[in-house]
C-alpha positions in Angstrom: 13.2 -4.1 22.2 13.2 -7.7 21.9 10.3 -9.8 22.0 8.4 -12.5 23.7 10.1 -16.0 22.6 7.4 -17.5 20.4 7.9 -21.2 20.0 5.3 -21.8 17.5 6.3 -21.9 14.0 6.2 -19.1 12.3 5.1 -20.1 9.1 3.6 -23.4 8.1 2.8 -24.7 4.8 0.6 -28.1 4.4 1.1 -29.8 1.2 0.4 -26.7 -0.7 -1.0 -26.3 -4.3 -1.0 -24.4 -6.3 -2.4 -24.7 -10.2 -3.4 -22.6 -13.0 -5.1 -24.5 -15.8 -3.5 -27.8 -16.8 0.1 -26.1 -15.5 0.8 -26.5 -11.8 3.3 -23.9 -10.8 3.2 -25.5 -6.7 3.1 -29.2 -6.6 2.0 -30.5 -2.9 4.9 -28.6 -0.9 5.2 -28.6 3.0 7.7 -26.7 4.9 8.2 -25.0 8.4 10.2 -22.1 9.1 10.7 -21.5 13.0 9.8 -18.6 15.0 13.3 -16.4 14.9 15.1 -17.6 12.3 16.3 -16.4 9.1 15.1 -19.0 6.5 16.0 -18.4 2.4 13.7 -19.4 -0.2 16.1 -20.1 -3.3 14.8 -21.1 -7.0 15.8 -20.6 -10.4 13.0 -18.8 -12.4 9.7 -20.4 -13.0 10.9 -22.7 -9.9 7.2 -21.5 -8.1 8.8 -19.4 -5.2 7.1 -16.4 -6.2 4.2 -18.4 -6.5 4.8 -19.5 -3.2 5.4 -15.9 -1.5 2.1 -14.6 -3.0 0.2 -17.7 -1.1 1.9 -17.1 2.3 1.4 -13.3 1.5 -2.7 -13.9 1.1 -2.0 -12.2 -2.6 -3.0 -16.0 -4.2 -5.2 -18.6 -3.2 -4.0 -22.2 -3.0 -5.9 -24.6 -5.3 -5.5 -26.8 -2.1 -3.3 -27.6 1.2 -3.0 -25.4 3.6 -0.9 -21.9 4.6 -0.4 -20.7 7.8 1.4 -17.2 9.4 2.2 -16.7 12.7 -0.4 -19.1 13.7 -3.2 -18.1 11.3 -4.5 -19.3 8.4 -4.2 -16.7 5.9 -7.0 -16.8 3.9 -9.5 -16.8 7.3 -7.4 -14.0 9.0 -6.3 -12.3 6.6 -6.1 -8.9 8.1 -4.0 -10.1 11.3 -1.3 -11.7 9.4 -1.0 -8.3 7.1 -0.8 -6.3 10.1 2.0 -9.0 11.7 3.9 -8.8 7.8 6.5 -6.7 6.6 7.3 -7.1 3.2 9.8 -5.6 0.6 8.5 -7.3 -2.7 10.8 -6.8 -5.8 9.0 -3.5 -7.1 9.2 -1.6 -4.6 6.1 0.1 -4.7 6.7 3.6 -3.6 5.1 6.7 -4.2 7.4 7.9 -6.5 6.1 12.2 -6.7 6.3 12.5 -2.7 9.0 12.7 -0.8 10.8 10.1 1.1 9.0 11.1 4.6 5.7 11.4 3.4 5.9 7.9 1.7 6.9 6.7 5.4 4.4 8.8 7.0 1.2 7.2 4.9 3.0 3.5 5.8 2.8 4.4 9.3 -0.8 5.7 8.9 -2.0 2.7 7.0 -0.4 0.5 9.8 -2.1 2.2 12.6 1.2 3.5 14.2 0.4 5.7 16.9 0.7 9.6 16.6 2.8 10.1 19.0 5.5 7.9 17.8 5.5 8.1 14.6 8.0 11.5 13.9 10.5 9.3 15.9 10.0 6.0 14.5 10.1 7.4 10.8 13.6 9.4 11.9 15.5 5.9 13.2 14.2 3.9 10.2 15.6 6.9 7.4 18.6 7.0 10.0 18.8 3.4 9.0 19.0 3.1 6.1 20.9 6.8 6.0 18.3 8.5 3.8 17.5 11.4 6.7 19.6 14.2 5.1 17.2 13.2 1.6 13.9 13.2 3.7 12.4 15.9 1.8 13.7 14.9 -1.4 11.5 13.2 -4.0 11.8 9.7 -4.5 11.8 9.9 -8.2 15.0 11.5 -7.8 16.7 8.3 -6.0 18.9 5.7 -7.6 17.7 1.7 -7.6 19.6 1.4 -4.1 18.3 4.4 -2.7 14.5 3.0 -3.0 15.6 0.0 -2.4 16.8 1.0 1.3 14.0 3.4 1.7 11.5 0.5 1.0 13.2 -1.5 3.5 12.5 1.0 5.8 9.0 1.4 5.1 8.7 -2.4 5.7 10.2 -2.1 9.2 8.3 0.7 10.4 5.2 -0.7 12.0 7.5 -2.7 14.1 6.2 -6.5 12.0 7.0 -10.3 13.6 7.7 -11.8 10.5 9.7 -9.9 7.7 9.4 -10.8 4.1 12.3 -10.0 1.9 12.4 -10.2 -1.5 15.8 -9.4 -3.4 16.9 -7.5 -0.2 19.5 -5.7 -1.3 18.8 -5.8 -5.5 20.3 -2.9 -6.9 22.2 -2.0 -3.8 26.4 -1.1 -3.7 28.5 -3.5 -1.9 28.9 -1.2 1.3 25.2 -0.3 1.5 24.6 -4.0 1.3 26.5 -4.9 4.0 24.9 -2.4 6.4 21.7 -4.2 5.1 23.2 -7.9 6.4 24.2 -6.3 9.7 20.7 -5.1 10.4 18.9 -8.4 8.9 20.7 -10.2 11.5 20.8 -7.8 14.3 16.7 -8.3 13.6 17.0 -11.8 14.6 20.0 -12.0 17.5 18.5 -8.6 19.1 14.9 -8.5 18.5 13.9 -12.6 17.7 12.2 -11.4 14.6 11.5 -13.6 11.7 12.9 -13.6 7.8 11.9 -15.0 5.1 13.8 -14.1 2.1 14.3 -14.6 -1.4 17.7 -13.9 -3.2 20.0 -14.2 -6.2 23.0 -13.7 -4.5 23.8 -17.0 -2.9 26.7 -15.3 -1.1 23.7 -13.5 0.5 22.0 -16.9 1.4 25.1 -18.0 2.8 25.7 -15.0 4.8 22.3 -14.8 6.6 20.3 -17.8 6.7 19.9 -20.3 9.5 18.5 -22.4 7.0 17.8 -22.4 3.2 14.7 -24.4 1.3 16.1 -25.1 -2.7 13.0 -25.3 -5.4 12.7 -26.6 -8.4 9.6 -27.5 -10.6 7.3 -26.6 -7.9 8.8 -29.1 -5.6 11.1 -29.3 -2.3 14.7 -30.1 -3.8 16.6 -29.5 -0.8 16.7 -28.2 2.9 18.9 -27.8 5.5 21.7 -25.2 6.8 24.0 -23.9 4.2 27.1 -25.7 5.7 25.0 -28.9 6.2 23.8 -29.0 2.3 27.8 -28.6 1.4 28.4 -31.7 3.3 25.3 -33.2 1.8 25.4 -32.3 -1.5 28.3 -30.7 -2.2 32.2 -32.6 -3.2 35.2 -31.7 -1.9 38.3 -31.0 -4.2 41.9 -32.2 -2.9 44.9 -31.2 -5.2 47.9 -32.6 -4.1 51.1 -31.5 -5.5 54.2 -33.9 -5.4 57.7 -34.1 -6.2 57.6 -36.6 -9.2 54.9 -38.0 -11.2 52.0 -40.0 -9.5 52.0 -44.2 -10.8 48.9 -45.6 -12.1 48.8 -47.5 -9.4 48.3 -45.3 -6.5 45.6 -43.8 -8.8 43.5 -46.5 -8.9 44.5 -47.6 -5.1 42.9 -43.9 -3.8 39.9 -44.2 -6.7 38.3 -47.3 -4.9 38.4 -45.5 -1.3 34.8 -45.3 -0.2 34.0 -42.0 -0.6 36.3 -40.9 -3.7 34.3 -40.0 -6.7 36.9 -39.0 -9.0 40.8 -39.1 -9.2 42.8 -37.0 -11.9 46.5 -36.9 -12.5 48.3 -34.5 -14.7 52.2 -34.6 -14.4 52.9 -34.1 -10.7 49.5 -33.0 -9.5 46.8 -35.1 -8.1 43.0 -34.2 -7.8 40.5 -35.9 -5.6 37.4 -35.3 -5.4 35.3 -36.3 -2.2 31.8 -36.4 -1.8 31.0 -34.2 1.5 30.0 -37.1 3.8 33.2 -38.0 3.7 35.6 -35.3 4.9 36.9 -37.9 7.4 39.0 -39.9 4.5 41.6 -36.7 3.5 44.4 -38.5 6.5 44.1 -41.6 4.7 44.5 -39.7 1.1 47.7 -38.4 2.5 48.3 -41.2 4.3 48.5 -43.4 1.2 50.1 -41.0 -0.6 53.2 -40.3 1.4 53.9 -44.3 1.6 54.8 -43.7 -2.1 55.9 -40.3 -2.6 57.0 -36.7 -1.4 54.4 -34.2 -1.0 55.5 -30.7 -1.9 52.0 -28.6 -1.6 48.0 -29.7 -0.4 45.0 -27.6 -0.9 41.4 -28.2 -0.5 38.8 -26.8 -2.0 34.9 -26.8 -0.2 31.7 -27.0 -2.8 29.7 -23.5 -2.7 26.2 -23.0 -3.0 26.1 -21.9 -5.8 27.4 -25.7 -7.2 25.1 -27.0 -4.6 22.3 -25.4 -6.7 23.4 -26.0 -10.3 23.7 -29.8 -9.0 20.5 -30.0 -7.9 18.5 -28.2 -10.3 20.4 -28.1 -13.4 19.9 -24.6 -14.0 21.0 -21.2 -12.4 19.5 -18.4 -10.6 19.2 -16.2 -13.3 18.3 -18.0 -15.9 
């Protein structure tokens, strides 16, 4: 069932900070995420996301600034926010001699769900994640994506208002992972819950997120939608291919256009590449091109995240 609109921010952080000895892993770092929304944390390693998580999860305590959940401020209410939190951390943490049901039934105990619905609600979560027919089978029997999805259901199980993924779907095969999308956004469009989640698969990012917060060094590097940080941040490629060799000329004529970072030639092909503010400028490309020559093929090629990222941070997700 969906539920009540909450308008208030769902998480805020006040120029958080975060040191350990003379290193400082979170360096004075403010954000918002909005009630409903699926927002991705993204970092390469050592980038102080984790650090970040364990803060908003009450599992660290800022050196200073301020984090807040739903509201409250989770070092002076810590108990509410842990029983408004659903979380699947990397290791998934489950009880790895019992079986599947079992390791739902103590979640459900733990999180005070009631008697009475708790056969039910631990049958549509395995139904889920389509571990039923394994209920009674041990979890140390399970491969990586099979504990990954039963995890996932033990994080949903106590019904939470803010869900905390991290590496979603880690170790998952493509079609299990796609079920996992569908429900991560059914989540938000059909129940208005919240997601926070961190990932390596910027296809994933790009897939889910309303909005997606880059780190690097501790810092804010980037925010904004996915779409809006390929216009941002991202250039656009434009190869042109044409009937007879491009003149030096027209080269340098399209080079100086506002907007044109870079123009190649190589026999009768012609790249251009555009930052993306300035999408606007490919009719006057081909415009200027035509005047002086036949056009035999265009294609254009948008930035990805994942350039978006190596461009702002130097480094990639894995390393």
């Amino acid at each position: 069932m969906k539920q009540t609109e909450n308008t208030s921010p769902a998480i805020e952080l006040n120029r958080l900070t975060k040191r350990f000895g003379d290193y400082t892993a979170v360096d004075g770092f403010s954000l918002t995420v909005r009630s409903g929304e699926i927002f991705g944390l993204l970092g390469p390693n050592g980038s102080g996301k984790t650090t970040i998580i364990n803060m908003i999860s009450g599992l660290s305590k800022p050196t200073s600034g301020e984090a807040k959940v739903l509201g409250h401020n989770i070092i002076h209410d810590t108990r509410v926010v842990y029983a408004a939190l659903g979380s699947v951390p990397q290791e998934t943490a489950l009880y790895e001699e019992l079986d599947a049901w079992t390791n739902l039934s103590i979640h459900a105990t733990l999180y005070g769900v009631h008697r009475s619905e708790r056969d039910r609600k631990i049958t549509d979560m395995l139904n889920l994640v389509q571990l039923y027919e394994r209920r009674h089978s041990r979890v140390s029997s399970f491969s990586g994506g099979m504990k990954r999805r039963l995890a996932l259901a033990r994080a949903l199980l106590h019904d939470p208002l803010l869900l905390y993924l991290d590496e979603p779907t880690l170790g998952v095969d493509v079609q299990s992972r796609r079920a996992i999308w569908n429900y991560i956004l059914d989540l938000k469009k059909k129940e208005g819950k919240t997601v926070l989640l961190t990932t390596n698969y910027l296809e994933e990012a790009n897939a889910l997120c309303d909005r997606i917060a880059i780190i690097d060094h501790g810092k804010l590097v980037a925010l904004d939608t996915p779409i809006n940080l390929k216009r941002r941040y991202g250039d656009t490629v434009m190869e042109i291919e044409t009937a007879s060799s491009v003149s030096p000329q027209l080269s340098a004529k399209l080079s100086i256009l506002p907007g044109v970072s870079e123009v190649n030639q190589k026999d009768k092909i012609l790249k251009v590449t555009m930052s993306g503010d300035e999408l606007s400028l490919t009719g006057q490309l081909i415009t200027l091109v035509t005047q002086e020559i036949n056009i035999k093929k265009i294609s254009q090629r948008e930035p990805n995240l994942e350039e978006i990222f190596l461009s702002l941070t130097g480094s990639g997700l894995r390393d």
